[in-house]
C-alpha positions, 0 to 999 in steps of 0.5 A: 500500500503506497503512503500520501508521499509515495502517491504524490512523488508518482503523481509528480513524475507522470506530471513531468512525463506528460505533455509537450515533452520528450526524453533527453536522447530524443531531443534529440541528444547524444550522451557518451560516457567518458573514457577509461584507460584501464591504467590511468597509472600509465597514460596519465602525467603531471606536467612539469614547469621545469619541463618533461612529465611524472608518473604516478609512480615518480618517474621522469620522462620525455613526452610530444606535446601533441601526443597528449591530451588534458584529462577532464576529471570530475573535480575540473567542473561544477555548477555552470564552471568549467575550471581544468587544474591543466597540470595533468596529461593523458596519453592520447594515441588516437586520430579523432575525425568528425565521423569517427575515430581510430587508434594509431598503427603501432609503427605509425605511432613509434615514427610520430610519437617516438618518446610517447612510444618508448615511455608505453612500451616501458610498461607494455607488459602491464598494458597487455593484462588489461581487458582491452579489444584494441592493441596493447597501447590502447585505451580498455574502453575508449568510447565514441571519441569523435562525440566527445570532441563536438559535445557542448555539456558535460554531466558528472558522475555523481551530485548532490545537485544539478552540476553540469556545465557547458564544454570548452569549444576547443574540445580536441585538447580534451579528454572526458574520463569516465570516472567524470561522467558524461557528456551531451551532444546537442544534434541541434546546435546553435543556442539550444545547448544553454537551454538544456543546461538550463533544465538539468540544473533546475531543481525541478529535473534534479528532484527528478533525477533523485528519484530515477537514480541510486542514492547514496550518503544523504543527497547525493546520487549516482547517474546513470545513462539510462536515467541521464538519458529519459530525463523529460525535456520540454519541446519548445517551438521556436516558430511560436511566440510563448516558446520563444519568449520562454526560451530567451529568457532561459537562455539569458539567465544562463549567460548571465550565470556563467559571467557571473561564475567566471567572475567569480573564479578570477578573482581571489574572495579574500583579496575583496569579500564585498565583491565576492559576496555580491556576485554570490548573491546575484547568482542566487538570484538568476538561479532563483529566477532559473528555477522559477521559469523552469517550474512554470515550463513544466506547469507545476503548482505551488504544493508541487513545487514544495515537494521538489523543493523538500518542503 
């Protein structure tokens, strides 16, 4: 027999599924999963300000440039901030096209990357024990690179509330781990990328989120790509003024957030408190407003929205 709780947390999550509404991979959307190396120890390095790179276990080696790329780790983004530590390096023996991509030939990877080369074959006995479809200098589960390399947002692992971001152009210099989690190509580019952001982040599809998803220590949750995947996104219909309207207004909310944000990081709060507490309290304020006109998009009423909001 369900509680009043349980009955109304149903009746909620039927609301959110009803209507002009489509799940996230039917936007339509792709959500890839980081990529996993099988031995991060190997592929990857800290980077030197007296130059070379460091194994995890100490040692020094010489390595291309352009044979690595920067590691995206769960701990380089956050709430509308991307903010890589850029003193990591992952080995990267992949050619990435917009159609696909494909691992380096063995000999092909020795004559460009000689150094690159020699370093991994160091440790080729302790790559070859990995469960690993490709050649042993290859990642165990490399994932749909050439995705990666044109995704616009990127999702983590596990939250505790909506922690998305929106994903650097540059994405070539980059590589998602997954241990980090996942990210979201936008088939429909253009601005369309700060409108999702904006929903995901919302409190309305992170309640959602909670209650399709593992929970673990108190309010935090672990995602999944079926459950990142069926999040229901509002359709809007940029040919009919209301969506438009409610699409702008999304879409300026966001911009604001992410200046505010990187105003934010720039500067050091304890070199002026006053500036730092006022952009705190003006993103409090856009995210207020964030959350109030996704509630509206997806018709909650006022007891509906206490529920979501833990009231």
């Amino acid at each position: 027999m369900e509680t009043l709780s349980e009955d109304r947390t149903r009746g909620l999550l039927e609301k959110f599924e009803k209507g002009n509404v489509v799940s996230l991979l039917e936007f339509p959307c792709q959500l890839i999963r980081g990529s996993s190396t099988g031995a991060d120890d190997v592929f990857v390095l800290t980077k030197l300000e007296e130059g070379g790179y460091r194994t995890k276990d100490g040692y020094l080696f010489e390595i291309e440039p352009e044979a690595l790329r920067m590691p995206i780790s769960i701990t380089d983004f956050g709430r509308y901030s991307f903010h890589p530590s850029e003193k990591e390096r992952i080995i990267f023996p992949y050619h990435v096209a917009s159609d696909g991509y494909s691992l380096f030939e063995e000999r092909e990877l020795e004559q460009i990357y000689p150094k690159a080369f020699a370093y991994l074959s160091t440790r080729k006995k302790e790559l070859e024990q990995r469960n690993c479809d490709q050649a042993w200098y290859g990642f165990s589960r490399p994932g749909d690179l050439h995705v990666h390399d044109r995704s616009q947002i990127v999702v983590p692992l596990i939250a505790d509330k909506g922690s998305c971001t929106l994903l650097p152009e540059n994405m070539f210099d980059y590589c998602l781990v997954a241990s980090a989690g996942f990210s979201i190509s936008i088939s429909r580019y253009g601005l369309f990328p700060y409108y999702v952001l904006a929903l995901l982040n919302s409190k309305a599809l992170f309640w959602y989120l909670k209650q399709t998803s593992h929970s673990f220590y108190e309010e935090w949750i672990t995602s999944t790509l079926s459950s990142i995947g069926q999040l229901p996104i509002r359709r809007i219909d940029l040919g009919q003024c209301d969506d438009w309207q409610k699409y702008d207004q999304l879409w300026m909310l966001v911009e604001i957030m992410l200046a505010l944000e990187r105003d934010l990081r720039a500067m050091r709060p304890e070199d002026n408190p006053a500036r730092a507490r006022t952009l705190l309290r003006q993103m409090r304020d856009v995210e207020k407003k964030i959350n109030t006109r996704v509630y509206a998009l997806y018709g909650l009423t006022e007891e509906e929205i206490k529920v979501v909001e833990g009231g």
